[in-house]
N, C-alpha and C positions, 0 to 999 in steps of 0.2 A: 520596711520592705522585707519580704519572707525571703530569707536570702533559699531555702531549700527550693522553694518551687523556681526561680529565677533560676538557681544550679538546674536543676529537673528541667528546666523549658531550655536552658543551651545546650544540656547534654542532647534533647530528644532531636533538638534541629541538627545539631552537627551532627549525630548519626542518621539522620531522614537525606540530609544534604549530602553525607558520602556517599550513601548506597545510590542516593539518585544519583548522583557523577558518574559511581563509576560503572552501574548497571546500563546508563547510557553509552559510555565508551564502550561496553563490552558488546551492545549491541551494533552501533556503526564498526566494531574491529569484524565484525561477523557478517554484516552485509553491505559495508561500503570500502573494504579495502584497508591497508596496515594503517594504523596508528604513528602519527610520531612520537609521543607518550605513553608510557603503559600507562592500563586504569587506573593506578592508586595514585596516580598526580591529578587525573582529570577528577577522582572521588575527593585528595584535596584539596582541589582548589575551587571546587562545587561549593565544599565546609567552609572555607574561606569565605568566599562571598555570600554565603549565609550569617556566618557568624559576626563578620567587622559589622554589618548595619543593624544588629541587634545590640551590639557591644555598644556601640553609641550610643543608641537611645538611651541605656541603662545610663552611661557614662553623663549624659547632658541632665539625667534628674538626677544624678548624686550630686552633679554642681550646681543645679540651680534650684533642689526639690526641696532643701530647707531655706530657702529665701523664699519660695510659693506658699511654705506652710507655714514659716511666720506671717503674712499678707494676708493668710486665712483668720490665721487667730485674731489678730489686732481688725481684722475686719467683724468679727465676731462679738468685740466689748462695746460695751457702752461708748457713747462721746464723750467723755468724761474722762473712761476708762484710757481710751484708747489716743486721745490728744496728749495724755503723761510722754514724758522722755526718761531716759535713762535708768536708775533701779527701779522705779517705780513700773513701769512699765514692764519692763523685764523680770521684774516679780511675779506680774500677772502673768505674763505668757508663761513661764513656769509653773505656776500653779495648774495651768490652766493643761498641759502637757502631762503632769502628774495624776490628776483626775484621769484621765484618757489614758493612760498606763495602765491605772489601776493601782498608786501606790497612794498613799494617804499623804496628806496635807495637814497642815499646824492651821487649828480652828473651823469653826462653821466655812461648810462652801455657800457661795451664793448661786442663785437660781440663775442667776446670766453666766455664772462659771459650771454648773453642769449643763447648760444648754450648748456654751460653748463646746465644752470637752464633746457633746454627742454629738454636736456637727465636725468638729475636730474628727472623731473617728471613722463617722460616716466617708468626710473628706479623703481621706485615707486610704480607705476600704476602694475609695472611687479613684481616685491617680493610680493604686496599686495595680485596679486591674486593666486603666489605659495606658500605663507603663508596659503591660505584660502583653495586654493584645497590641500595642503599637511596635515592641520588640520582637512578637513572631513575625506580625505584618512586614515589618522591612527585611527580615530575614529570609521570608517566603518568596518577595519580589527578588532577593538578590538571588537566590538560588533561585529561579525562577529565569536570571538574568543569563545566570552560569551556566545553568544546562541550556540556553537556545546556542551560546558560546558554542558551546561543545560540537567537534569536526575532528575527522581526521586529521588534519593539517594542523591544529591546535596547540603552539607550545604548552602545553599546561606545566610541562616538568618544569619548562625555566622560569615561567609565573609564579611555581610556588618555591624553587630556590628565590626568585627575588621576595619574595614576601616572606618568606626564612629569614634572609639578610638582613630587612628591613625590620623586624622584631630583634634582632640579636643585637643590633645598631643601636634600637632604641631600649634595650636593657643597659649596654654601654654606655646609651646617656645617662640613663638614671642613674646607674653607679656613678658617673661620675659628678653629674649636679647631686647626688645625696654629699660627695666628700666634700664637695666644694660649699654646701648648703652648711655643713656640720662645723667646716674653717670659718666660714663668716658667720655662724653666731657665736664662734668661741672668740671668734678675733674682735667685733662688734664687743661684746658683753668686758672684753680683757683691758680694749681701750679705756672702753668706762673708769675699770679700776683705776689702771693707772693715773685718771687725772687726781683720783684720792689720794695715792699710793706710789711712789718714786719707784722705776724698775729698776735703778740701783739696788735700792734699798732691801724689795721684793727678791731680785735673782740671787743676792747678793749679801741678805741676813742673815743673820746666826740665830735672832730670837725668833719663837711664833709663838704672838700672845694677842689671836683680837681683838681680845674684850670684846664682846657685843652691847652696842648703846643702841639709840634712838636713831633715824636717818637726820633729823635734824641738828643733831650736836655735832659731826662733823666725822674728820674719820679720827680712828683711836685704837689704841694697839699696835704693835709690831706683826708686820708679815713677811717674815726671814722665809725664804723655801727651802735654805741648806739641810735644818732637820730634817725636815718631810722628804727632802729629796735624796738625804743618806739614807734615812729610814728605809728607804725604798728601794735602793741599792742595796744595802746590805740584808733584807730578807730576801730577793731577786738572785744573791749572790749565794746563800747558803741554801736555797730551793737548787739553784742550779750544782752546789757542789756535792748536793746527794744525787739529784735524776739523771746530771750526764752520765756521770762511772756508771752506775747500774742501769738506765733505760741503753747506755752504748751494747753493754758487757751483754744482756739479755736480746738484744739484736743480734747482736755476732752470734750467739750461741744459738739462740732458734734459725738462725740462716744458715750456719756452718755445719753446726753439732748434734741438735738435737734430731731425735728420730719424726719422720711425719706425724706417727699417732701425740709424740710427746710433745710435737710444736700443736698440733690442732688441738692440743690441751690449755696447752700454758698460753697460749698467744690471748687467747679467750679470756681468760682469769685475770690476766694482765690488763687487757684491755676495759675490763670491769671498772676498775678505777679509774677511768673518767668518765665515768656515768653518773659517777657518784656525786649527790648536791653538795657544792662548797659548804652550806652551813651543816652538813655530817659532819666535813673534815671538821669546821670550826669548834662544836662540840668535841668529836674526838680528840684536839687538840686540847683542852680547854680542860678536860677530865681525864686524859687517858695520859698524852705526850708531854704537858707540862708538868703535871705532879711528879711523873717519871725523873725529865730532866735535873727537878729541884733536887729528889732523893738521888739521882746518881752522882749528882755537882756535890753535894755535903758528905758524899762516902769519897770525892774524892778531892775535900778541899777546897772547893771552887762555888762562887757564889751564884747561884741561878736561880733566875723566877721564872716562877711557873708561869705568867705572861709575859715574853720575851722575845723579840728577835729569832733567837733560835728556834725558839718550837714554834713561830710561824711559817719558818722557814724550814725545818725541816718537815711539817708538815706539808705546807704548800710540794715540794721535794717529791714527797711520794704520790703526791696529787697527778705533777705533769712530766712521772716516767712512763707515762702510756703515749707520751706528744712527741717523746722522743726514741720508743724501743718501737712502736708501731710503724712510725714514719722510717727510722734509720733501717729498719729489716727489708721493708719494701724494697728501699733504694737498693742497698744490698743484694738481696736478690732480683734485681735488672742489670748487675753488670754481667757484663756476656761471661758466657762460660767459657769459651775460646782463650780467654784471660788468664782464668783459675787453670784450664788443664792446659795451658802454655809454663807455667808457673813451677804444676808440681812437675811435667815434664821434663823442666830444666834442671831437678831435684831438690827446689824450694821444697823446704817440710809445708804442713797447713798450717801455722802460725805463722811463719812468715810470707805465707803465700797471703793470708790476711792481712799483714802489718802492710806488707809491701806495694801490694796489688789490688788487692779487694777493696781496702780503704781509702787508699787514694782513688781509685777510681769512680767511687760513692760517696768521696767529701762534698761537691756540691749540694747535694741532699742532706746529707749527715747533717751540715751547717743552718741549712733552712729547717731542719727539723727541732736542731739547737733554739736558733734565733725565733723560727714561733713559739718553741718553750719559754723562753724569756719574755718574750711580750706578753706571755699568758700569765708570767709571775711579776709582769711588772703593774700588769693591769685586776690583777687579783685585789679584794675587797672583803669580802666575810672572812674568809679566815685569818685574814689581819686584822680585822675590828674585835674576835674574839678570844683570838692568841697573843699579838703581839702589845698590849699595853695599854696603848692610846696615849703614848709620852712624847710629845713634840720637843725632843732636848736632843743637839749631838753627843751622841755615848760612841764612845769606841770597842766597847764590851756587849757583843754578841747575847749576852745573859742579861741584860737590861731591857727594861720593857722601852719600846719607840714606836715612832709614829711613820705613817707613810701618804703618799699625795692622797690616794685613791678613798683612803679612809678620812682624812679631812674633806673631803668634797661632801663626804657624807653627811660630816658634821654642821658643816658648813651649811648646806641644803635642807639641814634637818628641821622643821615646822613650819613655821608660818616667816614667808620670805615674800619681800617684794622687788627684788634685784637692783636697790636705789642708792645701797650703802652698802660701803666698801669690805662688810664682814660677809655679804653674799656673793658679791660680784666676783670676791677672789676666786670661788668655784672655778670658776672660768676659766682664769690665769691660769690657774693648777692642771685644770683642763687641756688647755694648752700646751702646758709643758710637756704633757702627757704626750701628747700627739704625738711634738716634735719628737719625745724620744723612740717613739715606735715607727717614727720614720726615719731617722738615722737609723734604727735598726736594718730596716727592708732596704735603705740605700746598702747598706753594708755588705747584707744579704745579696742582693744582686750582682754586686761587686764581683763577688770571692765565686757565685755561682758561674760569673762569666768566661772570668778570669782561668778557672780552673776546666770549664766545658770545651775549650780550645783545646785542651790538653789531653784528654781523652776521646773526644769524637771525631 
């Protein structure tokens, strides 16, 4: 379906469907007495009832217009062809779809698969445009419906608050059957493992060694998550003990200290870096920060690889002080000024009108500004696949190359997988773990926001 002209035919009805609304209200507000609504409720809710009976139609051939157009094709082949079940069958409709594209196919086509293919497009050609005049049509009647609607007396305003409502409602579902959709295939896929894989064993291991075998030989290997799960902590831990001091320290100063021209400068440049694509940092790291690291560890003693822990993390570091100096200044500059010149009026200097006042009364934010940096460093993946090692071992030294969940999922998922053996399924598990930890996070988070919003407001 041409997704352009479908845009083009909802944009042209819902503006044909406003002006009709509300050039009708403007005409009865002119010769049949006041309105209960002003015109731009009765123009949307004209748009309204134009648009939802278009929206449908569209909505009922995207669910059922590739089951009509597979019925086509298999109606198309041979008897022969078309009594096949399974790959076989399935081959054919594919070929037979790939001609009608326009992309080439492995070997001679036969004369019943471009006959097919030319009634396959014709077919097309012909739903597309009873798609498209059957989605004006019902649009036309509904706007059509809207304006005989249209009276003086006419709540339109409340009609289209409730139909506000009832779109915001059902984003609200979808947000939340997507999280609940996301739990039950990590939870579904994580059971699996475990019937391979003891979660003793799993939460609770020191080694990670899957060995990849056959699904048929059973499971094999250790799947400890302690490495993966320090690895992951301890790059999370040294990204955050660069970007809080600095993304804080650059908040305070653009909200305190610095002048307008010098924040609308800096604030920008700042905020650049995270625009920036993860696999830059990754390179950068990779070529720039670790060779760094190594040459400064041996001038000063100290053993450091250039793939390590540290320069993923201190990478990662300068990655998400834009999560934390953008976010923290905001909050910052929302706390009431009546605060600050209550403060210096008392003869607080401005540092500790800062320490004392300003911050505490912008730690709930401060903290969520923290806690999504940390989620963004716990959930990070390229720049740990290219800096940190890829070494599933507990190390205690920062300058050792390790491993972390996000990057074994990678690995783990990496070719050809068919989720039946316990070397893919762990994905899942690890998956999982993941969640939980970024929900313990946002529990935390809410916590300390609550806790502390009573205290100020």
């Amino acid at each position: 379906m041409n997704t352009a002209l479908v845009a083009a035919l909802l944009l042209l009805l819902l503006g044909f469907a406003y002006q009709a609304g509300w050039s009708r209200s403007r005409s009865l507000a002119t010769t049949g007495g006041r309105l209960h609504s002003r015109p731009v409720y009765h123009g949307s809710l004209a748009a309204i009832w134009a648009l939802v009976p278009a929206l449908l139609v569209l909505a009922l051939w995207t669910l059922f217009g590739t089951t009509a157009t597979r019925a086509y094709i298999i109606a198309q082949l041979p008897a022969e062809i078309a009594s096949q079940t399974g790959a076989a069958l399935e081959g054919a409709i594919a070929r037979i779809r790939q001609i009608e594209s326009g992309f080439g196919v492995v070997g001679e086509t036969a004369p019943y698969e471009n006959a097919a293919a030319q009634a396959l497009r014709e077919f097309r050609l012909l739903t597309f445009a009873v798609v498209l005049a059957s989605a004006a049509g019902t649009g036309a009647i509904g706007l059509w419906l809207a304006r005989r609607r249209i009276t003086t007396a006419l709540r339109a305003r409340n009609e289209v608050e409730k139909a506000v409502r009832i779109v915001l409602i059902a984003c609200s579902v979808v947000a939340i059957l997507t999280t609940v959709g996301i739990v039950a295939s990590l939870l579904s896929e994580a059971i699996r493992f475990f019937t391979f894989v003891s979660p003793a064993d799993f939460f609770f291991g020191t080694v990670w060694n899957p060995r990849f075998s056959t699904t048929g030989s059973g499971p094999s290997g250790e799947y400890g998550l302690l490495p993966l799960l320090w690895g992951t902590l301890m790059v999370a831990g040294i990204a955050i003990a660069v970007a809080l001091p600095i993304g804080l320290m650059t908040a305070i100063y653009l909200s305190q200290y610095a002048r307008p021209r010098v924040r609308s400068t800096i604030k920008p440049i700042v905020e650049v870096l995270a625009g920036i694509p993860t696999i830059v940092y990754g390179f950068f790291a990779l070529v720039t920060v670790g060779p760094f690291l190594a040459t400064l560890g041996q001038s000063l003693g100290l053993q450091i690889r250039a793939t390590s822990a540290l320069t993923a993390g201190v990478v990662m570091g300068i990655m998400i002080i834009p999560f934390i100096s953008s976010l923290s200044d905001d909050v910052i500059r929302q706390v009431p000024r009546a605060m600050r010149d209550g403060s210096l009026g008392l003869g607080a200097t401005k540092s500790e009108t800062i320490k004392r006042v300003i911050l505490p009364a912008a730690l709930p934010g401060i903290v969520g500004a923290f806690l999504l940096a940390v989620s963004r460093a716990i959930g990070e993946t390229m720049i740990v696949v290219l800096a940190a090692g890829n070494s599933p071992y507990l190390r205690l030294n920062p300058g050792e190359p390790v491993s972390t969940v996000t990057v074994t999922i990678v690995n783990q998922l990496t070719g050809d997988t068919d989720f039946a053996s316990p070397q893919s399924l762990v994905a899942f598990a690890l998956g999982l773990t993941l969640f939980a930890m970024t929900l313990v996070l946002n529990v935390a988070a809410l916590y300390i926001v609550r806790r502390y919003r009573e205290q100020y407001e």
